[in-house]
C-alpha positions in Angstrom: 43.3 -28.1 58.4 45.0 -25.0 59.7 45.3 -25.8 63.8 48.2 -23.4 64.5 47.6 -22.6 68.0 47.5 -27.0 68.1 50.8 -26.9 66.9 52.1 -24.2 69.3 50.6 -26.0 72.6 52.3 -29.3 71.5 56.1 -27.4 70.8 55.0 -25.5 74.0 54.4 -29.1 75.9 58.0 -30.1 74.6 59.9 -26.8 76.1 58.4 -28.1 79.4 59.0 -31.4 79.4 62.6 -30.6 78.0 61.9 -32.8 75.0 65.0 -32.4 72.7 63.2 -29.8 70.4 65.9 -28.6 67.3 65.5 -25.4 64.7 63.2 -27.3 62.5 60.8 -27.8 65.2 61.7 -23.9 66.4 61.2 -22.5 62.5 58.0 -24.3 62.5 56.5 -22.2 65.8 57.8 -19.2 64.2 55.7 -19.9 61.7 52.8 -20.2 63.4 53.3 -17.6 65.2 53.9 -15.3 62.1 50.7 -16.8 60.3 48.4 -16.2 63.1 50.1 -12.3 62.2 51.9 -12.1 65.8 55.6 -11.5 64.5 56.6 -10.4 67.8 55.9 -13.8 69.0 58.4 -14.7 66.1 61.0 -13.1 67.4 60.5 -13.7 70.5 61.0 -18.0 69.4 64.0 -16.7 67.7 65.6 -15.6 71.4 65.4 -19.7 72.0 67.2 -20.0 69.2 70.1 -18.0 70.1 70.1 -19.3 73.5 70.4 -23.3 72.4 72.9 -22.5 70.2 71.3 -22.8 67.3 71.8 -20.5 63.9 69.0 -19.4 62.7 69.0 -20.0 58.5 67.9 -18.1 55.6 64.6 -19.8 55.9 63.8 -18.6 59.8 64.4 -15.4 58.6 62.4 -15.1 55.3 59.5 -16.6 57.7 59.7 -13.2 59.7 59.9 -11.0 56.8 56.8 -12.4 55.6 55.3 -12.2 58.7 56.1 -8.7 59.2 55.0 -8.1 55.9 51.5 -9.9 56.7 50.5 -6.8 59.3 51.9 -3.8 57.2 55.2 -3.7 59.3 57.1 -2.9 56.0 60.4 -1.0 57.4 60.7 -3.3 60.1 60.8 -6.4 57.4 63.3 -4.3 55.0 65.7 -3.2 58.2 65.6 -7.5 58.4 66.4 -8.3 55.0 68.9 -5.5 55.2 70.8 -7.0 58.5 71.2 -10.2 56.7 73.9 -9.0 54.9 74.8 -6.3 57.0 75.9 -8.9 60.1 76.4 -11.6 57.6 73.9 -13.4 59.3 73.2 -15.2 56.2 72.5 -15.0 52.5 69.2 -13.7 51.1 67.8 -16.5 48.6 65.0 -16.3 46.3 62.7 -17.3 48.4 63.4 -14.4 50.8 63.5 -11.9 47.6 60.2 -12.9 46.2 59.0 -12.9 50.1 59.7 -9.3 50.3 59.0 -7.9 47.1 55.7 -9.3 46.3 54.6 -8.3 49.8 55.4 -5.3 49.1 53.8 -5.3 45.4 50.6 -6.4 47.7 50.5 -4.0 50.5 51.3 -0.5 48.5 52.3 -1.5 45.1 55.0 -2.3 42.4 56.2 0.7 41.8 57.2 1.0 45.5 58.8 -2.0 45.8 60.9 -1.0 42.2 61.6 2.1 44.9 63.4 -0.5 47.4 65.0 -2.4 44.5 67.0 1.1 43.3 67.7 2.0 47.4 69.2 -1.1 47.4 71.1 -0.8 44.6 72.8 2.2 45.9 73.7 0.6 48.9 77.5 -0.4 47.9 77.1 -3.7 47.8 75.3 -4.6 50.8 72.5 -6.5 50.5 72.7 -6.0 46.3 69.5 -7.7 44.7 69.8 -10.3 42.2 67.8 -11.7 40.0 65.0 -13.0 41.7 63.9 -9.7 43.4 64.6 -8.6 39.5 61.9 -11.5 38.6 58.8 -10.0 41.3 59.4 -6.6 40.3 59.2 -7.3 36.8 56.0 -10.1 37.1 54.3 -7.7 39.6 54.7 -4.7 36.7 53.3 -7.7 33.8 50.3 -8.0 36.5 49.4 -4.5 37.1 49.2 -4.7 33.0 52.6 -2.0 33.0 54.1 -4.1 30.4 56.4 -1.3 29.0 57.5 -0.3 32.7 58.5 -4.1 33.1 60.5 -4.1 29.5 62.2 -1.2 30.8 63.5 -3.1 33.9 64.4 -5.7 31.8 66.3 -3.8 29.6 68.1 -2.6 32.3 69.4 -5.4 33.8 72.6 -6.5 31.5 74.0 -3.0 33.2 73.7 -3.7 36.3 75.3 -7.3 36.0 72.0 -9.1 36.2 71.7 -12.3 33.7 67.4 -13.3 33.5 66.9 -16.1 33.4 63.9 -17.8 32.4 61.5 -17.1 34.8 62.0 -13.6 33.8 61.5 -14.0 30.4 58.3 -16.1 31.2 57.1 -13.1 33.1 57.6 -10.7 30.1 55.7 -12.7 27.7 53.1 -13.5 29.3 52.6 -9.7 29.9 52.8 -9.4 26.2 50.8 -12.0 25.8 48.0 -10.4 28.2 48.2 -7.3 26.0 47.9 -9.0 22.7 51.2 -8.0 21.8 51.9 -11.4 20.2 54.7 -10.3 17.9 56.7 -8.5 20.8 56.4 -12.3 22.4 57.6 -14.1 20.0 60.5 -11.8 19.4 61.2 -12.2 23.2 61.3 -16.1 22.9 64.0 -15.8 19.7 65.9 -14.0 22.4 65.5 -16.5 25.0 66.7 -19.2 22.7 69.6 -16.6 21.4 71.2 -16.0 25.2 71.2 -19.7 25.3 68.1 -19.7 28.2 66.3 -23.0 28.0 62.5 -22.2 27.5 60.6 -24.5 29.9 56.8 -25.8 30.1 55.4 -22.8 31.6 56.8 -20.7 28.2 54.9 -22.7 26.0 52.0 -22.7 28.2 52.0 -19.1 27.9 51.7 -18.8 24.0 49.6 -21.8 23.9 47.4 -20.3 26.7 47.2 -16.5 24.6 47.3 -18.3 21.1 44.1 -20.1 21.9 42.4 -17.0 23.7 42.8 -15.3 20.1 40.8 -17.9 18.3 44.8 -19.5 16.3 44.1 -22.6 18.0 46.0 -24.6 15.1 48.7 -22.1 15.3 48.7 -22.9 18.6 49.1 -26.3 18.3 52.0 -25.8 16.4 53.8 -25.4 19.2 53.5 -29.3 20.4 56.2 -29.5 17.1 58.1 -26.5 18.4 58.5 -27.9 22.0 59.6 -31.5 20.6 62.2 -29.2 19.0 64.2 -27.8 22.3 63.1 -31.3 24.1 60.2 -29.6 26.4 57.8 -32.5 27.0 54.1 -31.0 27.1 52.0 -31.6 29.9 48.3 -32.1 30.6 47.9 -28.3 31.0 49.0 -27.7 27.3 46.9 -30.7 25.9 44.0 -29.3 27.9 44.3 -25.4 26.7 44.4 -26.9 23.1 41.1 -29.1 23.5 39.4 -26.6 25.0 40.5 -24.2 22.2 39.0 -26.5 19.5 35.6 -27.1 21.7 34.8 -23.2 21.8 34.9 -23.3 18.0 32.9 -26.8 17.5 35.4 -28.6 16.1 35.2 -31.6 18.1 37.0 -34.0 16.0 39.8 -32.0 16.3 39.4 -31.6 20.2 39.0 -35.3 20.4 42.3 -36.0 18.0 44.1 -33.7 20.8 42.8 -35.6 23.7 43.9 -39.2 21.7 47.9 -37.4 21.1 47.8 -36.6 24.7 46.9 -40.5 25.6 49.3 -41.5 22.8 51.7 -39.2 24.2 51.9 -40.9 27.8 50.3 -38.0 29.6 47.1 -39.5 31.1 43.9 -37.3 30.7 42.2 -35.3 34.3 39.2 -34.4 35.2 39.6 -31.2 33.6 40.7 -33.2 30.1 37.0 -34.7 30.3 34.8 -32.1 31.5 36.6 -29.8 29.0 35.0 -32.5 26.6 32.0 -33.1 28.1 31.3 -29.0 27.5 32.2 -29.2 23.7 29.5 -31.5 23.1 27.2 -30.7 25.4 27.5 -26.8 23.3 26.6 -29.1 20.1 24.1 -30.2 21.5 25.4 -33.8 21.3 23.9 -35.1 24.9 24.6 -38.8 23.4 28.4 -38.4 23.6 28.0 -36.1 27.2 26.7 -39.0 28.9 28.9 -41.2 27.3 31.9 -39.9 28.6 30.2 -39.4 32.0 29.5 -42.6 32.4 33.2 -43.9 31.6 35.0 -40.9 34.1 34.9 -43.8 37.2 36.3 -46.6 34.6 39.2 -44.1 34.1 40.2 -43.9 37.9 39.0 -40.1 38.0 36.4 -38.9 40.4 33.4 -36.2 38.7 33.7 -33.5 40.4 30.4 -30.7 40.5 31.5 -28.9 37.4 31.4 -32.7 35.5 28.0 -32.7 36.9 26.8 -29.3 36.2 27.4 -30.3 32.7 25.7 -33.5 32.5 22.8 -31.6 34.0 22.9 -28.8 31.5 22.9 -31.4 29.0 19.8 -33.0 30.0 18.0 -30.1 30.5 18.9 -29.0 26.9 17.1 -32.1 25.8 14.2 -31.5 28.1 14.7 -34.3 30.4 14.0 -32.4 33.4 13.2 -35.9 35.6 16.9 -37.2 34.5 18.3 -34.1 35.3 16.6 -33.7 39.0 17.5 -37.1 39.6 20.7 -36.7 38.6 21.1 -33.4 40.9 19.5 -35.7 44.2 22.4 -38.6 43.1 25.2 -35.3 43.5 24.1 -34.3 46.9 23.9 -38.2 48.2 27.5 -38.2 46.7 28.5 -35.6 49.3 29.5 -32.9 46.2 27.9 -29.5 47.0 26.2 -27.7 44.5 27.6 -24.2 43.4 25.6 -21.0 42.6 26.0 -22.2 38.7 24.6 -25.7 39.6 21.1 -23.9 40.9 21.5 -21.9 37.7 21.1 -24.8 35.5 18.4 -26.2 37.3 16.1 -23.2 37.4 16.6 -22.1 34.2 15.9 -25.6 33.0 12.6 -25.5 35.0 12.0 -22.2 33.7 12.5 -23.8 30.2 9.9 -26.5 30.8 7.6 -24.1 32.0 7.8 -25.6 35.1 8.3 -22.1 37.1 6.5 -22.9 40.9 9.5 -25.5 41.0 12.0 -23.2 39.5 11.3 -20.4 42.7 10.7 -23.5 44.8 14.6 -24.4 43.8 15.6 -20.6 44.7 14.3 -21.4 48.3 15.7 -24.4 48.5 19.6 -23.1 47.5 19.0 -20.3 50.1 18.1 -22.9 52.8 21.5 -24.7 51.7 23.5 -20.9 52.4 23.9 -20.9 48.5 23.7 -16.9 47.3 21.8 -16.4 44.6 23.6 -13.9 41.9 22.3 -12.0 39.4 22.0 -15.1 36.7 19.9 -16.7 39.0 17.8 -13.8 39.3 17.7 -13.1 35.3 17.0 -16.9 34.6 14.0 -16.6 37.0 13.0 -13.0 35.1 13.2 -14.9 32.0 11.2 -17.5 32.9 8.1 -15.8 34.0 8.4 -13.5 30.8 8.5 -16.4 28.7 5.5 -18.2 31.4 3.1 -15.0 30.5 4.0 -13.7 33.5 5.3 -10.1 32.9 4.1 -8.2 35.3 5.1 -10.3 38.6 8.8 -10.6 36.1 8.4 -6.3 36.6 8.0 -7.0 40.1 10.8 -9.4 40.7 13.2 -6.6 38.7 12.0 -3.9 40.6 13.3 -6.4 43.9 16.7 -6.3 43.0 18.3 -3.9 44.5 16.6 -4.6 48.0 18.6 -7.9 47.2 21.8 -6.2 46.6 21.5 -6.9 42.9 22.3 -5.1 40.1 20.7 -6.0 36.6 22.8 -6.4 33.7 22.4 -6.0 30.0 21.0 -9.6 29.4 18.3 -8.8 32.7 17.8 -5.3 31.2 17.3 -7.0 27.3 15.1 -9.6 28.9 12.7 -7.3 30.4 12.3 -4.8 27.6 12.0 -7.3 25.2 8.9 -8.7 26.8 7.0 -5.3 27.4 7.9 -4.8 24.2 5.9 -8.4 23.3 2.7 -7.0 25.7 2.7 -3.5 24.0 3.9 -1.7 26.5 6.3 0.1 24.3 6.2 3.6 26.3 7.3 1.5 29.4 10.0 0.0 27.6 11.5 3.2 27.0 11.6 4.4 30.1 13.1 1.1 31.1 16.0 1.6 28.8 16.3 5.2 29.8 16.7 4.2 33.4 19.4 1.4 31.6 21.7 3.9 30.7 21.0 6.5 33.6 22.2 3.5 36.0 25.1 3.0 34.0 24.5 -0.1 32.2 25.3 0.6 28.4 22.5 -1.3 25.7 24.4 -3.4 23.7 23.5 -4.9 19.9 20.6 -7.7 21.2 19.0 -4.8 23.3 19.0 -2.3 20.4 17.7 -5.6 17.8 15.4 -6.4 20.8 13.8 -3.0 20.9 13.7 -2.3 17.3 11.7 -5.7 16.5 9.3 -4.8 19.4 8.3 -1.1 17.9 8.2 -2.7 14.1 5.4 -5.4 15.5 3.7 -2.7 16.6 4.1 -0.6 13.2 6.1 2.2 14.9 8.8 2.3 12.3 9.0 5.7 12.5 10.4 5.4 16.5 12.9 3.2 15.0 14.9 5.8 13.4 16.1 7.6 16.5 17.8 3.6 18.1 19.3 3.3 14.3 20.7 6.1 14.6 22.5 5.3 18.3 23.5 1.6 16.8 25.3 3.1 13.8 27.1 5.7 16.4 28.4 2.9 18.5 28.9 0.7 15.8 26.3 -2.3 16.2 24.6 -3.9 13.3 21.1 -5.3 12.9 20.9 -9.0 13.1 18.7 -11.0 10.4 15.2 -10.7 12.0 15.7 -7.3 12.9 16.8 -6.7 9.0 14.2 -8.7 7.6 11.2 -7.0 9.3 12.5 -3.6 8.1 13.2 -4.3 4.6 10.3 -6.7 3.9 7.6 -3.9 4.2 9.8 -1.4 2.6 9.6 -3.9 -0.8 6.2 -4.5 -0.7 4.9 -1.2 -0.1 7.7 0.9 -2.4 10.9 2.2 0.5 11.3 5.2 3.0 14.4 6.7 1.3 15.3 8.0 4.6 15.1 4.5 6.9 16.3 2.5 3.6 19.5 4.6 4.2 20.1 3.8 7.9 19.0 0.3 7.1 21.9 -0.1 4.8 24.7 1.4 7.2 23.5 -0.9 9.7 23.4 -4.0 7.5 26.6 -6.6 8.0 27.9 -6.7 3.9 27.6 -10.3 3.8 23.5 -10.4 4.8 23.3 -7.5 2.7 24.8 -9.0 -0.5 22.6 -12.3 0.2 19.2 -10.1 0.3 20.4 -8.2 -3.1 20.8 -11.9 -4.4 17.5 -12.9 -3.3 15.8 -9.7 -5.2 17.2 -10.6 -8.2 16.4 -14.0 -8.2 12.8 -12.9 -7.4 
C-alpha cells in the first residue's frame, strides 16, 4: 500500500523531534515527494541535505529527474542530468540513463529522446552517454516496432566507442523477433556469441517466446540443447512458453513430457505451469485430467488463482455440468478470489448453452451489482444465447442496445446475428445488417460470408449467392465444407450452373476439392 503522505508526516515528526535522520531516510522523502508529482518539494528536501552535510548520490538525483520527468518538466530534468557532470556532482549510472531516456520515450517519443542522445554527444565530453542511454533508445525504437531505425543506432555505436552489451542485443532481437524477421535474429545471436557477449536467460526467452508464436514449437525447444551449450540454465518462464506451445497445437503428451523435464530439471512448476495445463486439456475436451490437476494444485504448495478456476469452470460447462460449475463459482467467491469479466463470461455462455437463458441475464445483473463491466463477449454470448433459445427478435433488440451501452459489435456479434435471421427467413434483413457491418467499419470475415451463403442456399436463393462469391474470392476467403457441400450437391443432382460451378471451384481449398473429385469417382 502506497501511504506517501504517511511516510512524509513520520520523517516530518523526526525533523522536529531532532531524531538523527541520514540521506537514506532524506532520499526516501524525496521520493515521496517526487511520486506524489511535487518535485519542487524534492528539491526543496535536497536544501536539508546540503545543510547537514550530507552529499547527495547518484541515486537522489536520478529520483528528481524522474520526478521532473513524471509532470512533463523535460528541460528542467535534462539541465539536471547535465549538471551532474558539469559540477562533478557525481556520475550518471544506468539507472539515471534509463530514468531519463525512457521518460522521455514516454512523454513525446523515441525519436526525441535519440535527439538528446546526439546533443549530448556533441557536447565535448560532458556528460557523454554510454551505453545504457544507448540501450533505451534502442529498446524504445524495437517498441515503437522502428526495427531498422534501432539497427541503425546499433550499427553505429562501434564509432562512437560504445561496446553493447547484452542487454542491447536482447533488445534488437526481440524487435526482430516481433517483426518475424527470425533469420535477421538469429544472425544477431552468432554475433553476440562472436564479440564474446554472454547470451543470458532473457535471449533465449526471446526466440523461445517468437519460435513458439510461429507455430516451431519443437524448433523451439531446441533451444533447451542450445542453452545447456553456453551454460544458460532455463527457467520456469522458458519451460512454461514451450508447454504452452505444444497445448495450442493438442499435443498434450508432448506438453506434459515438458512439464516432467522442467521437474526433472530442478525448476519446480507455478501456477502458471498448471493452468497452462489445465487449458490444454480442457481445449481437448479432456475435463477428467482438468480436474485432476485441480484437485492436486494445493498438494503442490501453490494457491489456484481465478484464471485456474475460470478453467475448471469452462471445463464443466463444456460437459454440461452447469450445477458443478455454479457450485464451483459460489466456492471461488467464499475463497475471497474475485471473479473477472471472463469468469461471468463462462458462466453465461454456459447457461446460455444449457438453455438456461433467465439465469444467464440474471448472472449479467448480478456481475453489474459486483462493479464487474460487462464487454462486448458478454454481450455476444448473451446474443447467442437467445438466437440459439428461439429468441431472435428480443436477440435484435439486445443488438440494437449496444451502443447506448457503449458497445461496439464485432464480427463474431455481427456473424451471430445474421446467421440467425438468416435461420428465420429474414434474408432481406440480413442484408441490410451486413451492409450496416461494413458501413460501421467492421469488415465480414470467412464465417460471415459461409454464414450468409448457407442461409440464402436453405432458402434456394442460389442465384444471390453469386454476388458474396464473388467478394470472398476478392479478399481471398474460401468456403468451408458445409458451405461447399450445399452448393455442389444440387449442382450434381440436377446437371451444374457453369457459371456458379466456376466460382465454386476458385473458392474451394485444393485439398476438399481433390477429396469431393475422389468421392465422384468412387460413386
Amino acid at each position: 500500500m502506497k501511504q506517501y503522505p504517511l511516510a512524509l508526516h513520520l520523517i516530518d515528526e523526526m525533523l522536529q523531534r531532532d531524531v538523527p535522520v541520514d540521506h537514506y531516510i532524506l532520499s526516501i522523502a524525496i521520493d515521496c515527494y517526487c511520486r506524489m508529482k511535487r518535485p519542487d518539494f524534492g528539491f526543496a528536501i535536497l536544501g536539508i541535505f546540503f545543510k547537514r552535510g550530507y552529499e547527495p548520490t547518484v541515486v537522489t538525483f536520478t529520483i528528481l529527474i524522474k520526478g521532473l520527468l513524471l509532470v512533463g518538466r523535460i528541460p528542467e530534468a535534462t539541465k539536471v542530468l547535465w549538471k551532474l557532470s558539469v559540477y562533478r556532482l557525481c556520475e550518471p549510472n544506468e539507472q539515471t540513463y534509463s530514468t531519463m531516456i525512457n521518460g522521455i520515450c514516454k512523454a513525446v517519443g523515441t525519436l526525441q529522446a535519440l535527439e538528446l542522445l546526439c546533443l549530448l554527444e556533441k557536447e565535448k565530453g560532458i556528460c557523454k552517454p554510454n551505453v545504457y542511454a544507448y540501450n533505451a533508445v534502442i529498446d524504445g525504437l524495437c517498441k515503437e516496432r522502428k526495427v531498422d531505425d534501432a539497427l541503425q543506432l546499433f550499427s553505429s555505436l562501434g564509432d562512437k566507442g560504445i561496446s553493447p552489451n547484452v542487454v542491447t542485443y536482447n533488445s534488437i532481437i526481440e524487435g526482430l523477433c516481433n517483426r518475424r524477421r527470425m533469420d535477421e535474429a538469429q544472425d544477431v545471436l552468432k554475433k553476440v556469441i562472436a564479440d564474446k557477449v554472454c547470451p543470458n536467460v532473457v535471449t533465449c526467452n526471446i526466440f523461445v517466446t517468437a519460435w513458439c508464436k510461429d507455430g516451431k514449437v519443437q524448433e523451439a525447444e531446441h533451444m533447451l540443447v542450445s542453452m545447456k551449450e553456453i551454460d544458460v540454465q532455463p527457467n520456469i518462464f522458458i519451460y512454461n512458453t514451450l508447454i504452452n506451445g505444444y497445448c495450442m497445437q493438442g499435443k498434450m503428451d508432448e506438453a506434459v513430457r515438458i512439464f516432467e523435464l522442467a521437474v526433472n530439471s530442478g525448476i519446480k512448476p507455478d501456477i502458471i505451469s498448471y493452468n497452462t495445463l489445465m487449458n490444454g486439456y480442457c481445449k481437448k475436451e479432456r475435463v477428467d485430467e482438468v480436474s485432476r490437476l485441480f484437485t492436486i494444485i494445493p498438494a503442490k504448495r501453490l494457491e489456484r488463482d481465478v484464471v485456474s478456476y475460470n478453467i475448471m469452470l469452462e471445463a464443466l460447462f463444456r460437459e454440461g455440468r452447469c450445477e458443478d460449475g455454479l457450485n464451483l463459482f459460489k466456492e471461488m467467491q467464499a475463497l475471497g478470489l474475485s471473479p473477472h469479466v471472463k469468469t461471468y463470461n463462462i458462466l453465461v455462455h454456459g447457461l446460455c448453452s444449457a438453455h438456461r437463458i433467465t439465469e444467464a441475464f440474471s448472472m449479467l445483473h448480478t456481475m453489474e451489482d459486483k462493479c464487474v463491466v460487462p464487454d462486448i463477449v458478454t454481450y455476444t454470448v448473451l446474443i447467442e444465447g437467445l438466437c440459439i433459445n428461439n429468441k431472435v427478435r428480443e436477440a435484435k433488440d439486445l443488438f440494437d442496445e449496444l451502443p447506448s451501452k457503449g458497445m461496439l459489435p464485432n464480427v463474431v456479434t455481427y456473424t451471430i446475428l445474421i446467421g440467425a435471421l438468416c435461420e428465420e427467413g429474414q434474408i432481406e434483413e440480413a442484408k441490410d445488417l451486413m451492409m450496416q457491418m461494413v458501413f460501421n467499419g467492421c469488415l465480414p470475415n470467412s464465417v460471415t460470408y459461409n454464414v450468409f451463403v448457407q442461409g440464402l442456399l436453405k432458402r434456394n436463393k442460389a442465384s444471390d449467392a453469386i454476388p458474396l462469391l464473388e467478394e470472398m474470392y476478392a479478399r481471398g476467403f474460401t468456403l468451408d465444407e458445409t458451405t461447399f457441400s450445399m452448393l455442389i450437391d444440387p449442382m450434381v443432382r440436377e446437371g451444374r450452373d457453369s457459371v456458379l460451378f466456376d466460382k465454386v471451384k476458385k473458392l474451394v481449398p485444393k485439398d476438399l476439392y481433390s477429396r469431393w473429385l475422389l468421392c465422384c469417382v468412387r460413386s
